[in-house]
C-alpha positions in Angstrom: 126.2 110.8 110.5 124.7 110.1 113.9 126.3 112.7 115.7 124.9 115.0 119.2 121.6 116.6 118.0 123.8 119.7 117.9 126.7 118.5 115.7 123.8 117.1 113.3 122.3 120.7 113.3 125.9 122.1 112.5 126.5 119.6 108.8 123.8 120.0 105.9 124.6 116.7 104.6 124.4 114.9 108.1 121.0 116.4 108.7 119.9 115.3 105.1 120.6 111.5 105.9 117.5 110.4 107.0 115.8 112.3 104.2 117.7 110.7 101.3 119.4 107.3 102.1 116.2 106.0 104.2 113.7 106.9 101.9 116.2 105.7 99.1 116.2 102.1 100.8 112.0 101.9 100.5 111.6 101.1 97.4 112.7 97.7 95.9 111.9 94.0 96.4 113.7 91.1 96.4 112.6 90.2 92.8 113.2 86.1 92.5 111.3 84.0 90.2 112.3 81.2 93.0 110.5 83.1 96.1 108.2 86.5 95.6 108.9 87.8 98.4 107.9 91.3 99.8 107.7 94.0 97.0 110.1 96.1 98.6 113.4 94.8 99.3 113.7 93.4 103.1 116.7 95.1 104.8 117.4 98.0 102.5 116.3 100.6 105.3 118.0 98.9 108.4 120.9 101.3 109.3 118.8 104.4 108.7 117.3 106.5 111.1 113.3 106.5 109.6 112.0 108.0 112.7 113.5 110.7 112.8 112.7 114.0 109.7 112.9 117.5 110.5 115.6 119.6 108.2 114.2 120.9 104.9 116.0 120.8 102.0 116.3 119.0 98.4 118.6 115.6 98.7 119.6 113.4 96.1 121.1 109.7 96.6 122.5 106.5 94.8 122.9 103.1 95.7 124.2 100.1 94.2 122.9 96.5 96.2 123.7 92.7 95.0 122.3 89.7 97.1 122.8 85.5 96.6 120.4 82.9 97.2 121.5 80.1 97.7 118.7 78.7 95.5 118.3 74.7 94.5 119.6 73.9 91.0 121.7 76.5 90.7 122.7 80.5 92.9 120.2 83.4 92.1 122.1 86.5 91.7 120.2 89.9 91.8 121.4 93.6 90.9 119.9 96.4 92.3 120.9 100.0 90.9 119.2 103.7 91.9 121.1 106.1 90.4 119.3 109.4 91.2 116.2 109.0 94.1 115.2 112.8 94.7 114.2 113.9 98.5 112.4 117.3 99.0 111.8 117.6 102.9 109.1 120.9 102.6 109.3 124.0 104.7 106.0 122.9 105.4 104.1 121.2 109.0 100.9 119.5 109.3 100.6 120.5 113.1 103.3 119.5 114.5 104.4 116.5 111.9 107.4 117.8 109.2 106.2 116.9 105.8 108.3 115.2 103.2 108.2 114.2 99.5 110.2 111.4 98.7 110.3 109.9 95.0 112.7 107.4 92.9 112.1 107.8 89.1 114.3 105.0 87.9 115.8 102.1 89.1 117.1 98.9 87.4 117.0 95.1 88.4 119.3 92.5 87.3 118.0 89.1 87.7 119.5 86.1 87.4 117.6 83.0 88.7 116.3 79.5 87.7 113.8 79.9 84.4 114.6 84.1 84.1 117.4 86.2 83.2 116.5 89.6 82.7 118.1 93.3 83.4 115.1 95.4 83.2 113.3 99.1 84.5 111.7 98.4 88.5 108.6 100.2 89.7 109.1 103.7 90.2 108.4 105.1 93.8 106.8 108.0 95.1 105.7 108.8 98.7 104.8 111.9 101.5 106.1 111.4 104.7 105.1 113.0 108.3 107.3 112.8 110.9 107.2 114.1 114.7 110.0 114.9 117.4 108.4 113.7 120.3 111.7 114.6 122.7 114.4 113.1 124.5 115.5 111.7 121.2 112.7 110.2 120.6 111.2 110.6 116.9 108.6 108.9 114.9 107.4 109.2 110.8 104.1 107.9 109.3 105.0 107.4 105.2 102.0 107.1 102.8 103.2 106.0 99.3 103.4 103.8 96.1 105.4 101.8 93.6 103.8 102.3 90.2 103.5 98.9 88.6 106.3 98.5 85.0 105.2 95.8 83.0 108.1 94.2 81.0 110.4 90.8 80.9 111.5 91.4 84.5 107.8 92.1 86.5 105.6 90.2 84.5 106.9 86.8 85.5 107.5 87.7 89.2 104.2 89.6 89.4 105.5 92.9 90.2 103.6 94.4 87.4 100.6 96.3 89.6 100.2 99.0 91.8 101.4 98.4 95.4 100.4 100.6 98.3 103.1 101.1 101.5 102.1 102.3 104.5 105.4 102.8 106.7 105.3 103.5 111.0 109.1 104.1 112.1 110.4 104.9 115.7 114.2 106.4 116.5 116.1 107.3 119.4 118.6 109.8 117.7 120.6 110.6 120.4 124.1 111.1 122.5 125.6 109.1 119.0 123.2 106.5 119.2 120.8 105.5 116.6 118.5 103.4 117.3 115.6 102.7 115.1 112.6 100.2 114.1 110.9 100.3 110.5 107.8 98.6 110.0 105.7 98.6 106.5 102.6 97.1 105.2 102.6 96.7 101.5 99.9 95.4 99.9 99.7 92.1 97.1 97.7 91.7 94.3 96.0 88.2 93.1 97.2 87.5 89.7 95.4 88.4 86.3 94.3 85.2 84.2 96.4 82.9 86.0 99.5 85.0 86.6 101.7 85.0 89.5 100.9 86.7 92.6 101.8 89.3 95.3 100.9 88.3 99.3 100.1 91.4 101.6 103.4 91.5 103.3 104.8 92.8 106.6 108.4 93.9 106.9 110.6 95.1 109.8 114.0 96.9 109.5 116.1 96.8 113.0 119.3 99.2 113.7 121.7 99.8 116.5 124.3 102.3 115.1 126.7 104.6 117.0 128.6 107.3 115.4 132.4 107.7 116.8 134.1 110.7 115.0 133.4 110.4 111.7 132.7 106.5 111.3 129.1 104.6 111.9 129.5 101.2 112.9 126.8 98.6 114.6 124.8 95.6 114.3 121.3 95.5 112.1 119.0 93.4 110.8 115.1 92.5 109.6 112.3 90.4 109.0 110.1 89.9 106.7 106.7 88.0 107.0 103.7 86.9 104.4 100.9 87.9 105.8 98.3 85.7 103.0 98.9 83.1 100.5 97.3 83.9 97.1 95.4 80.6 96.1 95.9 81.9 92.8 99.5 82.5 90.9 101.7 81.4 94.1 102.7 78.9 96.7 101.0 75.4 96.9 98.7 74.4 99.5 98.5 78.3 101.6 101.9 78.2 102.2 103.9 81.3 103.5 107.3 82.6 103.4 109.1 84.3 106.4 112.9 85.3 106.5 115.1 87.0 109.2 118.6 88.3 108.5 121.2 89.8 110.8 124.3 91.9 109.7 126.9 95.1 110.2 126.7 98.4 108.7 129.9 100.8 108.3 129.9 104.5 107.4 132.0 107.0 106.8 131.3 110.6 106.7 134.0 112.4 103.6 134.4 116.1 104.4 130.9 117.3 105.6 129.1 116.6 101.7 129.5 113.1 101.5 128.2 110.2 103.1 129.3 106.7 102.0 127.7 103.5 104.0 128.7 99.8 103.3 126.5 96.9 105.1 126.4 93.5 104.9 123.1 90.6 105.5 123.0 86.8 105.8 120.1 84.9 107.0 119.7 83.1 110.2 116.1 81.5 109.4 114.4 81.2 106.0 111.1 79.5 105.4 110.1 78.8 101.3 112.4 81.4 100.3 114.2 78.3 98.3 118.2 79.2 100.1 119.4 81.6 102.5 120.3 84.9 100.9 123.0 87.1 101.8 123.6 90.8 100.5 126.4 93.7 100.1 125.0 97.1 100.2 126.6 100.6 99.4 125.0 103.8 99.3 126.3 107.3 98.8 124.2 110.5 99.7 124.7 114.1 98.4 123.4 118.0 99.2 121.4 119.4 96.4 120.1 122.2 98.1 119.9 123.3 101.5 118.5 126.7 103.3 121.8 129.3 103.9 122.2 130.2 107.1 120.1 133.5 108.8 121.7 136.6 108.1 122.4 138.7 111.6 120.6 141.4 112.0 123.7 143.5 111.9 125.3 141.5 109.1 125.9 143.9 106.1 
C-alpha cells in the first residue's frame, strides 16, 4: 500500500488505506478488569499512515484483534471484532485541510479475565477528521471525535460505560515507499458514578516505519501508552499510574488492486500496573465501496 505518490494515485483501494484501516484502528481499548487502561486500544493504529488523508471516496473495513496478559492468577484473553467501520473521506476542504467522516457502528469484545467473563457490544465510534499535505511527503490530520458510552455486563465493570472524547494530532512522511508515521491522542476519563470504577485521562502514541516493496509492506512498529491522572475514586490505590510500551512487525499484502490484508504482531518491553506484559495478533482487511470514476476526456465519446 505505501507505494510512489504516483502509483498510490493510480489504485482506488491503496489510496483508501489511510481512510479505512487507520481510522478503523481508533476505536477500542484494552478492556481488562485487571488494568483499565486507555479507552482506545494502544497499538491498533501503529502501521497506518494517520497523517496523511486526501482521496474522497466511501471505504468500508474489518478487523479481527486478540491479545494475552500475562495477568497473576491466571492469562487474560481479549477478543476484539469490527466487522463493518464505514469511511466517507468528503469532496469537501476547510481551507486547505481534506475533511473526513469516519464512524464504526458495531463492534464486539470478548473478555476473559480474573472476576469477568463476558462477550458483549463496545462503544460505538464516530469522528471528523482534517488533514493537510504540507509537501515533500510530509502530511498531518487533526481528528475530533467520540466513543458513545454502552452500558452492559462488559463496560459496567471496567468503567467504559460514559462518553469519551478523542482528540487525535498525526504526522506522516508518505514517500519514495516509505511510511513513516507518529499518532498521538488524548482521550478523556471519567470519575466513577456511586463508587464505580474509573477512566484516567490518557495519552497514547502509535509509532511506524513501513516500506512497501512490490506488493508487500513490511517494518518495525510500536506504541506507548501513558495515564496522565489517577482517579482517587473507582481505580488504582494510593495515585498510582499505569504506563506500557510495546514493540512489534507489521506485514501486508496488497491482493489484486481491491484488497488489502495486513497481519502485525506486539509484545511489551516495559509495563508498569498493567498486572503482566501483553502481547497481540492483529489482522485487518480493507475494501472499496465507492470511489469517483475517472474524468472523461474531453474528446471521449
Amino acid at each position: 500500500m505505501f507505494q510512489s505518490e504516483r502509483m498510490v494515485r493510480q489504485l482506488p483501494f491503496v489510496r483508501a488505506l489511510p481512510h479505512t484501516a487507520a481510522a478503523l484502528a481508533l476505536i477500542l481499548g484494552s478492556a481488562s478488569i485487571a488494568s483499565a487502561d486507555s479507552i482506545q486500544r494502544a497499538g491498533l493504529t501503529a502501521g497506518i499512515p494517520e497523517g496523511y488523508g486526501r482521496t474522497p471516496g466511501f471505504y468500508v473495513a474489518s478487523m479481527i484483534d486478540f491479545g494475552l496478559r500475562s495477568s497473576d492468577p491466571s492469562i487474560t484473553k481479549q477478543g476484539v471484532f469490527a466487522p463493518v467501520f464505514f469511511t466517507w473521506s468528503t469532496p469537501w476542504d476547510v481551507g486547505k485541510a481534506h475533511v473526513s467522516i469516519k464512524s464504526l457502528p458495531f463492534v464486539v469484545v470478548l473478555e476473559h479475565a480474573p472476576g469477568l467473563e463476558a462477550t458483549r457490544p463496545y462503544n460505538p465510534y464516530a469522528s471528523v477528521w482534517f488533514s493537510w499535505f504540507l509537501g515533500t511527503g510530509w502530511n498531518v490530520s487533526i481528528g475530533e471525535g467520540a466513543q458513545l458510552g454502552f452500558s452492559n455486563d462488559l463496560t459496567k465493570p471496567i468503567g467504559r460505560d460514559f462518553v469519551a472524547f478523542q482528540q487525535n494530532v498525526a504526522v506522516s512522511y508518505f514517500r519514495n515507499n516509505w511510511n513513516m508515521t507518529a499518532n498521538t491522542f488524548y482521550t478523556t476519563g471519567h470519575t466513577g458514578d456511586n463508587g464505580g470504577p474509573s477512566q484516567p485521562h490518557t495519552m497514547n502514541v502509535d509509532f511506524t516505519a513501513v516500506r512497501h516493496v512490490y506488493r508487500t509492506d513490511q517494518g518495525p512498529i510500536a506504541y506507548g501508552v501513558w495515564d496522565l491522572n489517577s482517579p482517587a475514586t473507582g481505580y488504582l490505590p494510593n495515585g498510582a499510574k499505569q504506563s506500557e510500551f510495546a514493540v512489534g512487525y507489521l506485514v501486508g499484502y496488497l491482493i489484486g488492486n481491491l484488497v488489502q490484508v495486513n497481519g502485525k504482531v506486539t509484545t511489551d518491553i516495559y509495563q508498569n500496573n498493567y498486572g503482566g506484559r501483553d502481547t497481540r495478533l492483529t489482522v485487518m482487511a480493507v475494501f472499496p465501496f465507492w470511489t469517483p470514476g475517472a474524468p472523461k476526456p474531453r474528446n471521449g465519446k
